[in-house]
Structures are given as structure tokens and as C-alpha cells.
N, C-alpha and C positions, 0 to 999 in steps of 0.2 A: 122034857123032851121037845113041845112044843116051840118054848125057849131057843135051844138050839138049834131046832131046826131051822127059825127066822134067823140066828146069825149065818149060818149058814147060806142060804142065799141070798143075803145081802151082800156077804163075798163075793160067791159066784158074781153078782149083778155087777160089781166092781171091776173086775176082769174083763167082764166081759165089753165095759166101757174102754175101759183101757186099750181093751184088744181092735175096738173101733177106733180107737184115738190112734194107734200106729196105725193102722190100716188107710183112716183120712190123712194123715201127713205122708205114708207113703206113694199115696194117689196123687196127693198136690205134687208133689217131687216128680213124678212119671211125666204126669202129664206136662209140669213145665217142661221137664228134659223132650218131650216128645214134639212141644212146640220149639224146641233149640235145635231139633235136628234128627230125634232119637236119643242122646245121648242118658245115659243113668246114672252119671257121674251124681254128685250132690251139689246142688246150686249153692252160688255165692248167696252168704246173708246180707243185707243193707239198712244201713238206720234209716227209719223214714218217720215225715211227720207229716199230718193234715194239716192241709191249708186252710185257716179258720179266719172268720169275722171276730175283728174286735177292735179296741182302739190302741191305738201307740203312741206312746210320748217321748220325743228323742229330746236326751239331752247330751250333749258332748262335754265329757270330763277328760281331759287332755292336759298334757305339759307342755311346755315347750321353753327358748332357752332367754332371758332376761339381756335382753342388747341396747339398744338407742338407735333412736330413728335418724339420728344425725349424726354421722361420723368423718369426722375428715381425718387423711393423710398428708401431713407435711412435707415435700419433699422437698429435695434441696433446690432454688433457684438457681445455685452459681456452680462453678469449680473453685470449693475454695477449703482452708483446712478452719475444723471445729475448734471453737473456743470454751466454750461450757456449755455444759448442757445440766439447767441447772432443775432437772424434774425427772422423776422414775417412776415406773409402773404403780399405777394406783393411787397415783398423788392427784388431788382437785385444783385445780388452776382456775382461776377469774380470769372473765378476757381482758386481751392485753397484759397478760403475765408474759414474760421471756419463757420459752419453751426450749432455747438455742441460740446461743452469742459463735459469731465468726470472729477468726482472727484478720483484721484488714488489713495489717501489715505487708503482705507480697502484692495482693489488689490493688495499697494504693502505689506501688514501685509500679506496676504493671502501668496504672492510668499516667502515672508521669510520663511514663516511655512514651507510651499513645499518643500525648498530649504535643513532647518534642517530636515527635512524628511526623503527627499530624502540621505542624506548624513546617516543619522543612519542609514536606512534602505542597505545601501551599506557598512557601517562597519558590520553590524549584519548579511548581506550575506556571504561579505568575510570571516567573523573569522568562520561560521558554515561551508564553504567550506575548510579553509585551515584546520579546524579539522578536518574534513571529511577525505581530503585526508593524512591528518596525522595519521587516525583510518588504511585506506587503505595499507599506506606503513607499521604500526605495522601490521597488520594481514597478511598482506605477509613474514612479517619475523617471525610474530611468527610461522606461516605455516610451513616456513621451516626449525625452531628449533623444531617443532612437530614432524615432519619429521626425522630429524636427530635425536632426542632424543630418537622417538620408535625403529629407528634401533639399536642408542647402547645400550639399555634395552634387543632386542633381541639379542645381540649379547654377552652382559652379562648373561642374561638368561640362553641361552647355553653352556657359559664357565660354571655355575654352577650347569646345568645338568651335565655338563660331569663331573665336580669334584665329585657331589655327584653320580655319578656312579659310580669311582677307589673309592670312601667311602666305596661303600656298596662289589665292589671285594674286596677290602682290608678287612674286616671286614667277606667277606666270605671265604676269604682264614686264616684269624684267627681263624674261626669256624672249618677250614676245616684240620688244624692243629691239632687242639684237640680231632677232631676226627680220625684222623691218629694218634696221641701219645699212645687214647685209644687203636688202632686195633693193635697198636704196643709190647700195655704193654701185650695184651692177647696173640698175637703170641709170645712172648718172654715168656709168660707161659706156654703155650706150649710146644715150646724148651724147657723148663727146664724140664717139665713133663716127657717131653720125651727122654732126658738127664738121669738124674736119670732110667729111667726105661732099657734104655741101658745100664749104667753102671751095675746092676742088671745081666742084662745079660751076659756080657761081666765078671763078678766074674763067674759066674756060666760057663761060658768058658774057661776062665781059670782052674777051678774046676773040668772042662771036665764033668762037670754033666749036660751040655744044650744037650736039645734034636735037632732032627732037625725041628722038627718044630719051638723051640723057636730060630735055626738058623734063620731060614726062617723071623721070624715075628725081628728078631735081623736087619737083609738088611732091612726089608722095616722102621725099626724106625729109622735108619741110613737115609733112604733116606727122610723121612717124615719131619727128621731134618735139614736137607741140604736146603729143600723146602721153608719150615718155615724160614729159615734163610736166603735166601735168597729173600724170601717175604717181612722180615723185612726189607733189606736192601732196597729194592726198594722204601719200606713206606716212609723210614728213606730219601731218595733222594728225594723222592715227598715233603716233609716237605718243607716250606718256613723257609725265613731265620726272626725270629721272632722281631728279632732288626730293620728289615728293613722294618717290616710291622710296626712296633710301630714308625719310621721316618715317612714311608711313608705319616700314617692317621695323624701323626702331621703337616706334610705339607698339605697335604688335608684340614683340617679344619683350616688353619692359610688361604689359599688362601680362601677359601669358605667363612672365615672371611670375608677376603677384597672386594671378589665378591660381597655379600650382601650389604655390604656400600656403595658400589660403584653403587650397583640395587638401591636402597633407597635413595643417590643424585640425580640418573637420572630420579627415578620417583617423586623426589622435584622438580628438574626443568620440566618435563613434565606438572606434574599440574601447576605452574607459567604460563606457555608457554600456554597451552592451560584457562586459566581463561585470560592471555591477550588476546588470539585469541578471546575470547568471548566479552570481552570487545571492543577491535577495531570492529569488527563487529557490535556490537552495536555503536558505532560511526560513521558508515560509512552513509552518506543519501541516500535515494533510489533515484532512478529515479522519481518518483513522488514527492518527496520532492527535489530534483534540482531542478525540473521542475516547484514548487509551486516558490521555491526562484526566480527563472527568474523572473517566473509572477508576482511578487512582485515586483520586481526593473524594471521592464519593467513598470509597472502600476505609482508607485511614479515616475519613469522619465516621464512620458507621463503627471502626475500632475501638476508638476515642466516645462513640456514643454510649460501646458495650459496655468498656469498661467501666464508663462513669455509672452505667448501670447497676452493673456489677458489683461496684464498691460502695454505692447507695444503697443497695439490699444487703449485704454484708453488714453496712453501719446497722441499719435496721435490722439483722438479727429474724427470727420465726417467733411470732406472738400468734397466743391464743385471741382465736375470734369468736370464742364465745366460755362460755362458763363450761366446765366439762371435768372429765375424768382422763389422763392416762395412760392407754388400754396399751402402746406399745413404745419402744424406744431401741431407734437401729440404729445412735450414734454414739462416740465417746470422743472426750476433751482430747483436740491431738493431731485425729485422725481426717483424713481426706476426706470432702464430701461429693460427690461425683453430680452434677446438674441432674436431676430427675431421679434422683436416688431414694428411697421414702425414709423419712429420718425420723419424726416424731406421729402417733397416731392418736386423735383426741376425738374422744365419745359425748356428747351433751349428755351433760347431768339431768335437764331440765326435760327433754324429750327420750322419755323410756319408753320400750317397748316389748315383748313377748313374740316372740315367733315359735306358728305351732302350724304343722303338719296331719291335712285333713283330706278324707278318702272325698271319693266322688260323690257316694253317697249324702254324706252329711254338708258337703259342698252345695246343694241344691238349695237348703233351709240356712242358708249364708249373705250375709249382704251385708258390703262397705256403711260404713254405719253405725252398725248393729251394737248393743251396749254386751258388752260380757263381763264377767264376775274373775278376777284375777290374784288369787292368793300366794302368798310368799313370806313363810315363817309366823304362820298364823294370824296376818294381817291381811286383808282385804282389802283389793282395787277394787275404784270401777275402772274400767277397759270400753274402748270403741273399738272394732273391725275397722282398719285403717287401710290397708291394702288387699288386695287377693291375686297370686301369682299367675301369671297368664300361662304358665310352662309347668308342665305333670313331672313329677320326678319319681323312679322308681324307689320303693323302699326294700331295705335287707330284708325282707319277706318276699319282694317281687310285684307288692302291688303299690298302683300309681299313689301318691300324695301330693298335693298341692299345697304352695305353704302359706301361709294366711299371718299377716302380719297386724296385732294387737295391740293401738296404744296406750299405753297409761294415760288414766286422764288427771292423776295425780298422784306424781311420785314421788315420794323424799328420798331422807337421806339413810332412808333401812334397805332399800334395795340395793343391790350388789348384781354385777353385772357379769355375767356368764354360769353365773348362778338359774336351777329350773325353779321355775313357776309354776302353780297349777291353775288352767285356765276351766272355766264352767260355762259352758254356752247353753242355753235355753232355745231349743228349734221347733219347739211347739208341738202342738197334739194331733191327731186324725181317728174320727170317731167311726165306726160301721165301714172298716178297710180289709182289704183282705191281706192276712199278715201268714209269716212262713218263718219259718229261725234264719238267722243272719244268716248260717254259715249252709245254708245249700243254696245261697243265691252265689253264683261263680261269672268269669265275664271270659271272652276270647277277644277276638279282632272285630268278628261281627258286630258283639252286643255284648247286654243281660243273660244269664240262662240258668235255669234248673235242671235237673234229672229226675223223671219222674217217671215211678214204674206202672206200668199197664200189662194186664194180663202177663204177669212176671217179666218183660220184658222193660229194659230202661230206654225213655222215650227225651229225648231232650229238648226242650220249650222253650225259646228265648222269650224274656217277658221285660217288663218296661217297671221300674223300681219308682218307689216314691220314698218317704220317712222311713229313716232309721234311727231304731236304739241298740244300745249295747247286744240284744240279743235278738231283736227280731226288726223285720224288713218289710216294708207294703209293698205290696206287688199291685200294680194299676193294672196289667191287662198280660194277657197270655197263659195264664191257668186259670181253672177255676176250683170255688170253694169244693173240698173235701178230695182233693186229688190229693196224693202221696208223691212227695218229695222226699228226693233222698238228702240226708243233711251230713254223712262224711261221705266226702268227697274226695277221691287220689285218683293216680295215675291206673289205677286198676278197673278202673269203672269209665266203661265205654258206651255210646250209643246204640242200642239193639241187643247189648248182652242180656240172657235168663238170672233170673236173681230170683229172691225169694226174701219178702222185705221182713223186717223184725218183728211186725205185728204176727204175723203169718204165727212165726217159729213162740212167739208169749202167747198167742191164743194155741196151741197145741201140747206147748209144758205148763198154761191153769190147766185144762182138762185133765191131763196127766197127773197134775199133783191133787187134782180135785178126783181122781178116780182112786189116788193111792190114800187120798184118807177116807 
């Protein structure tokens, strides 16, 4: 009896646990909902984890895709049609192998044309310049037989001004004669008139029958006669000599003759002289017509230069410049190749490398440099860090990766190119840090941040990241050790919502299952 009695309440005492354990999770439940607003709904549950001291050791095991650090594309230098192309994808070529032979055949038709082009085009310059300046030196000479011919026109001119000036004295002093013989014949009539009319008197004087008055008027016809006679004489002295004016105008118009002829060659040659002047002038090229002829023979040389170019690169064909693999081929025997077209694409065998895509995180413990461990069909590189990209690219997840480029530091001939690699970085250790799982560390525009719940409520912390490994993250400053972070993380979970974190709901179902046994 005793016996049963003790199982007996041991039951009872089990119950009665139990009936505290709902009671405490219903209370926790209340009073969260009561700091949410009132609400009795049943809070969201959340994973959480303590933020603990320890140490971490990141190492980065990653892929990435097996390329070369030197690659060129061959494009076409010319317009011209493909002759062979005598290499396909995946084939190794030494440098200085033919990668692509031209056909020269239309190239060198093209440079002959050029060539006769060019060369007409530099006779047809020359002969319009040596004209040109054979227009220039006629129109200088003819300038200065213009010159010199208007002077002796003017100086013939004036010779026969001045002759027809002694013309026209001469000619006035013949007038001028006739008019003195006239004034000569009338004074000479006079005298006579007055001759006779003295002798008249001079009877009647004798006769002694003159009065004195016809004395008187006797003296003055005596002197009137004296006067008159010697008036005539003066005429008679004034007279030119009529033989010498009748030479004179003979030589006068014999020169005036010659002066005339002599005006009338000069103004033949004058016109001559200036219709060349007109003409060289018209022959001479301007300035703008040199200037087109340059540009003409400058333009046909530069043709004649292309093409020789042209058909120089063509001989010469696309060789490898270096020892390589390749990787692409966008020509065939035939076909046209268009100048800047990319025709053949060659990868250095000798410069391999690994490109691999690395968060921010593990980006910190990174540096150009750096020796990494680079595997590929069970054979192991060493690898340098040889680049690191200045530009964040999003990944098909949404988060940024940087892509970090690995070179071999010795490759052969077992690596294959587009082929993955697995790469091993070693980013060293951090002892006594304070560490939280990778995946409740999340980032926005701001920053770093966690979600961290306090008095059931999620509080959101931006904090500052240091070492990462696969699974866990150092946190340097913005929480601290033993705070609860929530570690799943979705679009459900907001800053200031009530929650109810997983420890909560595991310490209320042990009690529970520790009250049911």
C-alpha cells in the first residue's frame, strides 16, 4: 500500500509540473503579445544563436574557370578575301605559325591601278604647274613690255604734239604773211596816193601859185609819206621768209609722217603685249587651285601608300605571336574578310590562369601576391593572386562578388582551358574573437547588420565584420558576447516585430518532455 501510495504522487508531482510548464510558456506568450500591443495571437518562432568567443580559421575552397592570362584577337587588317586558314579550335601553334593566309590576287590589281594613278595624276600636276608658271614668267614680261611700250607711245605722242604745234605756227605765220603783203599793198597805196598828190603840189610850187596853206598841208604829206614808208618797211622786215615756211611744213609733215607709224607699231605691239598679258594671266593657278592639285597628289599618294600597305599585310598573312592555344576561329578559305573583323582568337599556353569569384567578406584576407593551392584533375598548382577586380558584380544569388584572378605558377600540358579548377586559399586564423554563424550576418546600403532579439522584440545592429569561414563570421564591434542573433533570415522578419526566439520554445518542450517521463 505504502508502495503505491509513493507512485502515486510522484504522478500527481509530474502534473503538476507540467501544468507550470504550460502556464510559464503561456505567460511568456502574454506578456510578449502585451508588449506588441495587447495582441494573443502566437508570436512568430526564430532561430537564434549566441554570440561566442573563440577562434576562427578562414580558409576559401572555391572554383573557378581555367583561362590565360594572355589572350589576343586577330582581327583582319585589310578588306580582302581568305586564303586558308590553316588551324581549328584547340590546335597549339608556336609563334610565327600561319594562323591565316590572304588571297593577293585583287590587292595587287588594286596597287597597280594606284600606282598608274598615281603617276598620271603627278604628270597632270607637273605639266598644269610648269604651265602655270610659264603663264607667270609671260605675264611678267609681258608687264614689262606694257610698260615700256606705254612710255614710248608717250613719248612719241609728244614728239607729235610738238610737231603739230611748228604745223600749225608755221601755217600761222603763212597766214600771217598774207596778211602783212595785204596791209603792205594798201600802205603802198597810200604812198602813191599821196605821192601824186605831192607832186601836184610841188608843180603848183614851182608855179609859185601854192598858197601857204597848201605849204603847210605839202610838209605834212611829205611826212605822212616818210611814215607810210617806213611802216611798209617794217611790214616788209616782219614778212617770213616764204621758201623756208614752205621747207619748213614739208619737213613738219614728212616727220609727222614718221611719228604716226611709228605711234601705230607701238600701239600694235601694245595690244600684242597686253592680249598676252591677258592670256598668261589666265594661265597662271590660283592659290586654291595649287592647293586642290596638292590635295590631289597628296590623296593618290596616301592611295598608292594604302594599298601598298594593304598588299604587304596580305603577303604577310596573321602569325602567331606567341606560343598558344586556339580558343576561337570566325574565318573560312573563300570568304571576305572585312578590316576590324575578329578572325582568329589565340590563348598563351604558357600564361595560365584560374578566375574565381570572392564575397566581401573573404576579400579582406586577400592580397595581389598571395600563394594559393590550385587543383585540376587531381594534380596540384602552386597559384599567385595576380589581380583583384576593382568592380563588384552581383551574383545569381543577389550578392556582390569580386573576381580575383589566380595565376599558375606552373602549367603544362594537362591543363585544359575552360575547364573548372578548384582553388584553396588559406586567410589565416583569429584567436579570443567574437564569432556568430555566417548566415545572420546580412548587409543593406548602409552596412553590415544582424537581427537581434531583446525582450522578444527584433532589434537590428549594424556591426563591422572581420574573418570568415564556411560557417562562421567575427564580428569586431556592434554586439556583444551572448546577445541572440537570429540566423534565418527572410523577407518576414522586420525591425521591432515580437518573436519568440527557438531557445525560449527547447527550454519549454525539455521541461515538458522531462515532466512526461
Amino acid at each position: 500500500m505504502f508502495q503505491k501510495k509513493q507512485g502515486s504522487k510522484k504522478k500527481i508531482k509530474k502534473w503538476k509540473i507540467v501544468a507550470v510548464i504550460i502556464v510559464l510558456a503561456v505567460v511568456v506568450r502574454i506578456a510578449a503579445g502585451a508588449l506588441s500591443g495587447g495582441s494573443n495571437e502566437l508570436l512568430p518562432i526564430v532561430d537564434t544563436a549566441e554570440a561566442v568567443t573563440g577562434t576562427i580559421t578562414s580558409t576559401l575552397d572555391t572554383s573557378g574557370t581555367i583561362g590565360s592570362s594572355l589572350t589576343r584577337v586577330y582581327a583582319s587588317p585589310i578588306n580582302a578575301q581568305v586564303g586558308e586558314v590553316p588551324v581549328e579550335v584547340g590546335q597549339k601553334v608556336l609563334k610565327g605559325d600561319y594562323l591565316l593566309t590572304y588571297d593577293t590576287s585583287s590587292l595587287q590589281k588594286s596597287y597597280d591601278i594606284a600606282e598608274l594613278q598615281a603617276k598620271a595624276e603627278t604628270a597632270t600636276s607637273n605639266d598644269s604647274l610648269t604651265k602655270s608658271n610659264e603663264s607667270a614668267a609671260d605675264l611678267a614680261r609681258s608687264a614689262s613690255d606694257i610698260n615700256t611700250l606705254k612710255s614710248q607711245i608717250d613719248t612719241v605722242n609728244a614728239e607729235i604734239a610738238n610737231l603739230q604745234a611748228q604745223a600749225t605756227n608755221n601755217e600761222i605765220a603763212g597766214n600771217n604773211n598774207a596778211a602783212i603783203n595785204e596791209e603792205i599793198a594798201r600802205l603802198q597805196g597810200e604812198v602813191e596816193d599821196i605821192a601824186s598828190r605831192i607832186l601836184a603840189l610841188e608843180a603848183k610850187k614851182e608855179q609859185k601859185t601854192i598858197t601857204d596853206k597848201e605849204k603847210d598841208k605839202l610838209k605834212q604829206l611829205k611826212k605822212e609819206k616818210s611814215d607810210k614808208e617806213k611802216e611798209i618797211q617794217n611790214r616788209q622786215d616782219s614778212l617770213a621768209n616764204s621758201r623756208d615756211l614752205a621747207n619748213n611744213m614739208t619737213n613738219i609733215q614728212a616727220q609727222l609722217t614718221q611719228k604716226n607709224t611709228q605711234l601705230a607699231e607701238l600701239q600694235s605691239k601694245l595690244a600684242e603685249a597686253e592680249s598676252k598679258n591677258a592670256s598668261a594671266e589666265a594661265g597662271i593657278l590660283s592659290e586654291s587651285a595649287k592647293a586642290n592639285i596638292s590635295y590631289t597628289k597628296q590623296a593618290s599618294s596616301l592611295t598608292l601608300e594604302q594599298s601598298a600597305a594593304d598588299l604587304s599585310r596580305a603577303k604577310a598573312g596573321i602569325t602567331a605571336d606567341f606560343d598558344g592555344i586556339v580558343t576561337e576561329v570566325a574565318a573560312s578559305a573563300g570568304t571576305i574578310a572585312t578590316e576590324g573583323t575578329p578572325l582568329i582568337t589565340l590563348a598563351s599556353a604558357r600564361e595560365m590562369c584560374v578566375e574565381i569569384s570572392v564575397s566581401k567578406y573573404n576579400l579582406t584576407n586577400l592580397a595581389e601576391g598571395q600563394k594559393v593551392t590550385v587543383n585540376f584533375q587531381e594534380r596540384d598548382y602552386t597559384g599567385t593572386v595576380d589581380t583583384i577586380s576593382k568592380i563588384a558584380q552581383k551574383s545569381e544569388s543577389g550578392g556582390a562578388m569580386v573576381t580575383v584572378k589566380i595565376r599558375i605558377d606552373n602549367p603544362d600540358d594537362n591543363l585544359i582551358l575552360g575547364l573548372d579548377a578548384k582553388v584553396t586559399v588559406d586567410l589565416g586564423s583569429a584567436e579570443d574573437v567574437l564569432i556568430v554563424p555566417i548566415t545572420a550576418v546580412n548587409s543593406d546600403t548602409t552596412g553590415d547588420f544582424v537581427y537581434v532579439v531583446e525582450n522578444n522584440l527584433v532589434v537590428k545592429k549594424y556591426v563591422t565584420t572581420g574573418m570568415s569561414s564556411k560557417e562562421e563570421m567575427e564580428i569586431k564591434s556592434g554586439i556583444e558576447q551572448g546577445e541572440k542573433v537570429i540566423t534565418t533570415v527572410d523577407s518576414s522578419i522586420m525591425e521591432g516585430m515580437p518573436v519568440m526566439d527557438n531557445t525560449q520554445e527547447d527550454f519549454a518542450n525539455a521541461l515538458s518532455t522531462e515532466a512526461a517521463e
